[in-house]
N, C-alpha and C positions, 0 to 999 in steps of 0.2 A: 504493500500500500504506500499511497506519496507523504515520505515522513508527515510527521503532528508539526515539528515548528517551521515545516513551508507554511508562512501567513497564505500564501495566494490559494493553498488549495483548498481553502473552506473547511479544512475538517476538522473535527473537536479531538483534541489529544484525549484518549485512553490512560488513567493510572493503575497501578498495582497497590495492593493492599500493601500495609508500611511493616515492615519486618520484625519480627520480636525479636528484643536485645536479652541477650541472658547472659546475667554475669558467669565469672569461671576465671581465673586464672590460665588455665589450659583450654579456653572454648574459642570457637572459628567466629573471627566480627566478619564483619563485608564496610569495604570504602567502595562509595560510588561515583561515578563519572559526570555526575549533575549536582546542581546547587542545593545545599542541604543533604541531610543524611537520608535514607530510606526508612530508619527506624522513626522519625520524628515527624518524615511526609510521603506522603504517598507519589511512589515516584514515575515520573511519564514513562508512555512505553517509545523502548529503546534505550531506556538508563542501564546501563551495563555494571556491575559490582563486582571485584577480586578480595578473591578473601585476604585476612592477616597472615593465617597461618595454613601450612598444609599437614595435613597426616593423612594415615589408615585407620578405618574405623568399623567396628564390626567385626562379627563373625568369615566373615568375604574379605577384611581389610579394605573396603572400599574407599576408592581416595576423594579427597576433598576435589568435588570441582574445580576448576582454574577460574571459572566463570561464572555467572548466572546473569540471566536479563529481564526487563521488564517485555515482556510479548501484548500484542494486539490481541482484543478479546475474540474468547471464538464464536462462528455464529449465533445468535440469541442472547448473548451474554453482553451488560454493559461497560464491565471492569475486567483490564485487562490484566495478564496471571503472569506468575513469574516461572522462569524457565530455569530449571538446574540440570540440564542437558541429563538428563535421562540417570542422574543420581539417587531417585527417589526423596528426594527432601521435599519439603514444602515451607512455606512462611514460617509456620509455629516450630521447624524444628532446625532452620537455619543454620542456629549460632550453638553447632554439633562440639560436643567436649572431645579434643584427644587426650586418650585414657593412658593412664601410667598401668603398668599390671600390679595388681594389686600386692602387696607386702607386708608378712608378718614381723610381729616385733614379740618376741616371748617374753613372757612373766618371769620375772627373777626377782630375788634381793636384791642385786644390784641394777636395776632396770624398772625404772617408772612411763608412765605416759600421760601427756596432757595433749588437748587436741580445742579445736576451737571449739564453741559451743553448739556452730548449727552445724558441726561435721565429725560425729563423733564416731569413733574408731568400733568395732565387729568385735565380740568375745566369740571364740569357737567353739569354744567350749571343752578345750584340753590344753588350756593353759596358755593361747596364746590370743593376741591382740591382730586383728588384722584392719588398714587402713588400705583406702582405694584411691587414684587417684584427686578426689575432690574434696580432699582429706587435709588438713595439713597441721601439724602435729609437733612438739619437744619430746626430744627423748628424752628422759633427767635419766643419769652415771649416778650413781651410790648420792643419792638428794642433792646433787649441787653442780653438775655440769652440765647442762642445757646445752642439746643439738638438736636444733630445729632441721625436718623433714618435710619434706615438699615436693607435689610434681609440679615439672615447669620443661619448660620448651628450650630446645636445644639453641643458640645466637643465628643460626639460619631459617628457625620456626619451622624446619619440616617434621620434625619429631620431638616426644616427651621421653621424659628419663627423671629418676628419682633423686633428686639434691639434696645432701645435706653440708649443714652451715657450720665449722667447726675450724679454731685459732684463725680464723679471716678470712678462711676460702672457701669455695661454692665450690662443693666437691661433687661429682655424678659419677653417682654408683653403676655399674656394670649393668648391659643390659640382661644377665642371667641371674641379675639378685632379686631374690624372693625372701633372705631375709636379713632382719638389721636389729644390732644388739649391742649393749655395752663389752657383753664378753662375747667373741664367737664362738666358744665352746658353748653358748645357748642355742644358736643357729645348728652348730653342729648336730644336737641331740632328734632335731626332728629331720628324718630321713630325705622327708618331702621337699625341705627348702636349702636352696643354695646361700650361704652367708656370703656377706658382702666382700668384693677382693679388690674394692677401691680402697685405697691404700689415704689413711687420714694423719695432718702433721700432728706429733708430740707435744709442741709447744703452739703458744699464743702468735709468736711470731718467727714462724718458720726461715730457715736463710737458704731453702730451694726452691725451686720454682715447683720441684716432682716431690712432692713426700715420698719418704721410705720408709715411714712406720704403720707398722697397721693400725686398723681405726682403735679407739680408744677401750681399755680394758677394764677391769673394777680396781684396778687401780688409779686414781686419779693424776693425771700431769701436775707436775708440780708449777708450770707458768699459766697452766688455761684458767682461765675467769670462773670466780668462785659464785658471778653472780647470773641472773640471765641479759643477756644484750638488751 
């Protein structure tokens, strides 16, 4: 059809319903190619949107579109629909989370959990704690060493991976880590889970760019912070 903004051709531009924004840390936005956002106006058809971030998602890994557009409505219809090139998405399910795999954190003595309030961590109910990624979480070391745990997105946004925050650096954990612990002889004990083999620094203020200590034990570092960040 002859675009909407030829004035000459008489015809009244078609919109698309405005897109529901859902917050997430790890969730897919859309920036559009027209004035204002999509979530706040309904946007002409031919507005085209790229996502923030890309991943796989699903049971299929399906990948995040490159694209999505506002289309002309189809016959009978007065409002025009948004196209996710044969992704299955729709309006309401947009702004899709990429998933960290989820990861236990075992019960110990030495091994506490706190977690935010509205994303609160899974009991298995054989002693261990499991959090998913929309989770985000302290581990507390023997009451007094807070390492904060986190999914978040790799600096090129194609992919999620589990972070934790530990003497100043943003460490990511291996993608076959299933689980994370003050000691790894906790990981150890449950057959099921791989303990973490990203490798965490000793001290507050590390002098290499690579640690070469493993993460932290029930023994506490004698420089790391006594208190939480």
């Amino acid at each position: 059809p002859t675009p909407c903004t030829d004035c000459l051709s008489g015809r009244n531009c078609h919109t698309c319903p405005q897109l529901t924004y859902t917050a997430g840390a790890t969730n897919i936005h859309w920036i559009c190619d027209s004035s204002g956002d999509a979530y706040n106006n309904e946007a002409v058809e031919g507005t085209k949107c790229t996502p923030t971030h890309r991943c796989k998602i699903g049971e299929n890994e399906e990948a995040i579109p490159a694209e999505i557009e506002c289309k002309s409505p189809e016959e009978g219809s007065d409002q025009g629909a948004w196209d996710f090139g044969g992704s299955g998405y729709n309006e309401g399910t947009c702004d899709v989370q990429c998933p960290c795999e989820e990861i236990t954190i075992p019960k110990s003595e030495d091994t506490n959990l706190f977690c935010d309030s509205d994303s609160q961590p899974v009991d298995d109910g054989d002693g261990n704690w499991k959090i998913d990624g929309s989770t985000t979480c302290d581990v507390v070391c023997d009451g007094q060493i807070f390492i904060p745990i986190s999914c978040k997105f790799n600096e090129d946004g194609t992919k999620t991976a589990w972070h934790i925050a530990y003497g100043g650096q943003d460490i990511i954990l291996d993608d076959e880590t299933t689980c994370f612990s003050c000691s790894g002889s906790n990981c150890e004990e449950d057959p099921n889970t791989t303990a973490a083999t990203t490798k965490a620094p000793t001290t507050a203020t590390p002098t290499t760019a690579t640690p070469t200590t493993p993460a932290p034990t029930t023994a506490a570092p004698t420089t790391a912070p006594k208190d939480k960040p």
